[in-house]
C-alpha positions as CSV (number, residue, x, y, z in Angstrom):
1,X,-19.6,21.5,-71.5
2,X,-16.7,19.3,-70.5
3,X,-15.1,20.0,-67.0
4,X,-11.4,21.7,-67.4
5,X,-8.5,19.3,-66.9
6,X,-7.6,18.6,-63.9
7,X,-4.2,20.5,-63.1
8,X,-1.4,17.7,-62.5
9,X,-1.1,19.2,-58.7
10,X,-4.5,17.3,-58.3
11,X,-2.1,13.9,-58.4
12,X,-2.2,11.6,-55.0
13,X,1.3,11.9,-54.4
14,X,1.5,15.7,-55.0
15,X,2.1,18.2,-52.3
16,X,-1.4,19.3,-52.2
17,X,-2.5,16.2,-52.2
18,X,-0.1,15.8,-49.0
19,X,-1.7,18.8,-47.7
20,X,-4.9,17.6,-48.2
21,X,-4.6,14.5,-46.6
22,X,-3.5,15.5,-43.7
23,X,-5.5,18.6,-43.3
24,X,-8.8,16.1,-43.7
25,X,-6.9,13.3,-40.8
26,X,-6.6,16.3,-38.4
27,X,-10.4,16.7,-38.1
28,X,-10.4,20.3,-37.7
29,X,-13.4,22.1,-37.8
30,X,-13.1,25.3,-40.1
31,X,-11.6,22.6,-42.6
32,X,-14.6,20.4,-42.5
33,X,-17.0,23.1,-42.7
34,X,-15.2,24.7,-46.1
35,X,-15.2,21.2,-47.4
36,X,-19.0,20.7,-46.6
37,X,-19.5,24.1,-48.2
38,X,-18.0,23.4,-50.8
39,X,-20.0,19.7,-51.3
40,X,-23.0,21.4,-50.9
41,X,-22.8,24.1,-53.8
42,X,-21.0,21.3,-55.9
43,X,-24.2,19.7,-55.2
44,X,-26.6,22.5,-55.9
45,X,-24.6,23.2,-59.1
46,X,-25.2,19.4,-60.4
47,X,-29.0,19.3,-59.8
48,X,-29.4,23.1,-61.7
49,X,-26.9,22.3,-64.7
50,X,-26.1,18.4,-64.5
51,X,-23.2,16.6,-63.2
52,X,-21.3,16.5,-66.8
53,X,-22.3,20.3,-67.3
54,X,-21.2,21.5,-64.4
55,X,-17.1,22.6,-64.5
56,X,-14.9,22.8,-61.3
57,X,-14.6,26.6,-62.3
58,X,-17.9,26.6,-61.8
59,X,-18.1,25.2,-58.0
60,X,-14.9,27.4,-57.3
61,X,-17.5,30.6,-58.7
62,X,-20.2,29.5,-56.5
63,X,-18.2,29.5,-53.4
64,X,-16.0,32.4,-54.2
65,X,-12.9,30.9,-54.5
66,X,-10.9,30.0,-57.4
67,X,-9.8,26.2,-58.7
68,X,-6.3,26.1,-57.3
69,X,-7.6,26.5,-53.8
70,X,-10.6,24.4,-54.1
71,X,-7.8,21.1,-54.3
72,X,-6.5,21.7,-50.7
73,X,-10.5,20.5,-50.0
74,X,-11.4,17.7,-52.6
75,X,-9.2,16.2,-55.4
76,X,-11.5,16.9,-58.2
77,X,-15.0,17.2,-59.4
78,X,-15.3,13.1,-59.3
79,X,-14.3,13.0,-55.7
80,X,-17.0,16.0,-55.3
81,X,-19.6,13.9,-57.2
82,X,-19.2,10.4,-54.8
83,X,-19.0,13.3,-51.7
84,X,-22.7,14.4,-52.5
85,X,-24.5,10.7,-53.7
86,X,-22.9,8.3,-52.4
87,X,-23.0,8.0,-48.3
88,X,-26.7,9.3,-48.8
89,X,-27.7,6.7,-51.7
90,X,-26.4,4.1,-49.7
91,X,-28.2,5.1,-46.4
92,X,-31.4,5.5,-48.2
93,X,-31.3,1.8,-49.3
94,X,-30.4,0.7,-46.1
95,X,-33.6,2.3,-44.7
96,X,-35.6,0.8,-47.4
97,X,-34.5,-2.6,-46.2
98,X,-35.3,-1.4,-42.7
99,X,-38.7,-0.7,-43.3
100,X,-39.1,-4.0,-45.3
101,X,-37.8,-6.7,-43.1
102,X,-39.5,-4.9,-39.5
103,X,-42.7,-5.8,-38.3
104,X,-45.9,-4.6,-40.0
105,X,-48.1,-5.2,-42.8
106,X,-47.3,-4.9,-46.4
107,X,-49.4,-1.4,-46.8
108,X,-48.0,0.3,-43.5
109,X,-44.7,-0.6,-45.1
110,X,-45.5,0.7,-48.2
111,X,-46.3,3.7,-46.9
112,X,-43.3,4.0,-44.6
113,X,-41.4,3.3,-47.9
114,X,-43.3,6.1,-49.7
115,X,-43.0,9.0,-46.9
116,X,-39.6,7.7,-45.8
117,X,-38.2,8.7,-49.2
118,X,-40.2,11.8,-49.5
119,X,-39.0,13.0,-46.6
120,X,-34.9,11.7,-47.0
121,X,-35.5,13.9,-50.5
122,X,-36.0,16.9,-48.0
123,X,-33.8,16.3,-45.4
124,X,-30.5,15.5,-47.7
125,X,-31.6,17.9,-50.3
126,X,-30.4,18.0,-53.4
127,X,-27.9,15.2,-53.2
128,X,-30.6,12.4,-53.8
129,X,-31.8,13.8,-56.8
130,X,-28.7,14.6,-58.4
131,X,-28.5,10.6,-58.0
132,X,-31.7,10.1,-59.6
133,X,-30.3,12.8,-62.8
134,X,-27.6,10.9,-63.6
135,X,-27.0,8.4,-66.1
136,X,-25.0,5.9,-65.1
137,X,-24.9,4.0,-68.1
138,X,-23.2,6.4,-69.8
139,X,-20.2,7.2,-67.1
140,X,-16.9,7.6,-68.5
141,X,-14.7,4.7,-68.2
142,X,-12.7,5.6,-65.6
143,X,-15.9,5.6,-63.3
144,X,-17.4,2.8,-64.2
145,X,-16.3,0.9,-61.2
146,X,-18.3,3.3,-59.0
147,X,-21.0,3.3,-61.3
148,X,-21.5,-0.5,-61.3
149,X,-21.4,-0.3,-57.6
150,X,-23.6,2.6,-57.6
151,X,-26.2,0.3,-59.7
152,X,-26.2,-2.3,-57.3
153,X,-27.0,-0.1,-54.7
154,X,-30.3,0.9,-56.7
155,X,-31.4,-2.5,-57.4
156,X,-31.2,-3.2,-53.7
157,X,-33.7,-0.1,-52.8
158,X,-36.1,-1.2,-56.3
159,X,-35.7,-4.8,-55.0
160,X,-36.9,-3.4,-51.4
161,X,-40.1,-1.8,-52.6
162,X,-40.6,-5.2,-54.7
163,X,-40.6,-7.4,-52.2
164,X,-42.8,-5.3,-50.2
165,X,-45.5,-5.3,-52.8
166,X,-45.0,-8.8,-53.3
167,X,-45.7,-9.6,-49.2
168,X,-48.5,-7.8,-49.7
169,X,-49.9,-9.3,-52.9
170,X,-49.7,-13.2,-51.9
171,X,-50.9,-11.8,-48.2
172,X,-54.2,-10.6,-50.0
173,X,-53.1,-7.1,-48.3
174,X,-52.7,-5.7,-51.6
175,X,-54.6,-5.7,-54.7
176,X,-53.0,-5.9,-58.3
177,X,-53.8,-6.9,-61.8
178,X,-50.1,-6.5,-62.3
179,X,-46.8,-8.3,-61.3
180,X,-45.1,-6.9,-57.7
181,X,-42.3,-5.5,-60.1
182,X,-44.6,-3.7,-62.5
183,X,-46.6,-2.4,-59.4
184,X,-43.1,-1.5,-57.3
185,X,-42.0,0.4,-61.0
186,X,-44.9,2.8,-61.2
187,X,-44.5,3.6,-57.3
188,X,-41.0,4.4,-57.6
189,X,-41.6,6.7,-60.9
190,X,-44.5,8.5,-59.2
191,X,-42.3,9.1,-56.2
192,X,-38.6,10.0,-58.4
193,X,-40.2,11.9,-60.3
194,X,-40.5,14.9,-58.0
195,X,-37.1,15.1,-58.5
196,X,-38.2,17.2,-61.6
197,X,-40.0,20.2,-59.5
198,X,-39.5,19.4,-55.6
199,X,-37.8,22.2,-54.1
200,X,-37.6,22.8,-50.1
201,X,-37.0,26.6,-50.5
202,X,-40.4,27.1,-53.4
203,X,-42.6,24.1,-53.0
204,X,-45.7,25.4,-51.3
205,X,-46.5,22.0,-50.0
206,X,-43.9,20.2,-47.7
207,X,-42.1,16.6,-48.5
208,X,-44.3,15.0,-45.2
209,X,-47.3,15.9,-46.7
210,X,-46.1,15.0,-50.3
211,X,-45.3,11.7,-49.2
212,X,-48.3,11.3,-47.3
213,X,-50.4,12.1,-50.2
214,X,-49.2,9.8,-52.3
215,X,-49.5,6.5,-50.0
216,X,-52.7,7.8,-49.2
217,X,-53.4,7.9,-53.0
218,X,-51.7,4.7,-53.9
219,X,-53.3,2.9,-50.8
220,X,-57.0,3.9,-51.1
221,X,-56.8,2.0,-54.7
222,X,-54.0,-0.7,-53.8
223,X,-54.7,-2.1,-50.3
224,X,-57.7,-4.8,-49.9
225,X,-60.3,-3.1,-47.7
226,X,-59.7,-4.6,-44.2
227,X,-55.3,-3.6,-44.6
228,X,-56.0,0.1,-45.3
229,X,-53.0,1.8,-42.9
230,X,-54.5,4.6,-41.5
């Protein structure tokens, strides 16, 4: 389903758009905490349906207001979209090239890497994976800019986990019949793809103990004997 037009009061220079900006420069409170409401279900709603799937009637339902007073908060469903990925994406990758330029060996910070992102999955939960869900080769021209940014973010957190695995693999702390990017591929699908089931609120298990499972998993049959983090 296509989202609705957006109504021409959405404009920049429109009076709600006035309104808007300055409601968000005074830093009050009750307006921030409407807007973060409103980020949140926007967020909820792209993770259960899908970002192109998902109307701005929709987020006005699911916060019990209706479209004309959800622009005094954001200016559309784009601006709701970068609101939920973006600042999180980006500090995700930062901590991913944290863990890989600090001190360490290549398995303790692969398995920093591994629980890290389990556990940023649970803390900023569901904007990550509504990341991971969409398709940004296929985003409408007039988000391609943020999308091509967007991709360069992820090849920065890919390249991350790559270049740990490489460390290890010319330190002889890791073992591997395959190439460092090969390696770093299957630990990033095995890890993203809980985006398909993970669920704070109906997982049984926890993300810590998710993440900790895995590393534990990938370690026992990646790290040479003598690196095995414990």
């Amino acid at each position: 389903m296509a989202d609705e037009p957006q109504q021409p009061e959405d404009a920049a220079d429109s009076g709600i758009g006035r309104r808007r900006a300055a409601a968000r420069s005074g830093g009050r409170a009750d307006y921030e905490e409407r807007r973060a409401a409103i980020v949140a279900a926007a967020a909820t709603l792209f993770k259960r349906q899908g970002y192109a799937r998902t109307t701005f009637a929709d987020i006005a339902r699911e916060v019990g207001s209706d479209r004309a007073s959800l622009y005094y908060y954001v200016g559309g469903k784009d601006e709701l979209l970068d609101a939920v990925v973006t600042d999180v994406v980006r500090a995700n990758t930062a901590a991913a090239e944290a863990v890989r330029d600090g001190d360490g060996t290549a398995p303790e910070k692969l398995r920093e890497l591994i629980v890290g992102t389990m556990r940023a999955f649970h803390e900023h939960y569901p904007m990550l994976y509504v990341y991971l869900q969409e398709n940004l080769a296929h985003a409408p021209d007039d988000r391609q800019a943020w999308a091509q940014d967007m991709r360069a973010v992820n090849r920065r957190w890919a390249g991350a986990i790559e270049d740990v695995v490489r460390e290890g693999l010319e330190a002889g702390t890791l073992r591997s019949a395959v190439p460092a990017r090969v390696l770093a591929n299957g630990i990033m699908g095995m890890v993203n793809w809980t985006n398909r089931w993970y669920d704070p609120e109906r997982t049984s298990v926890d993300a810590e103990e998710i993440g900790t499972t895995y590393a534990d998993v990938l370690l026992s049959g990646l790290a040479a004997p003598a690196a095995v983090a414990s």
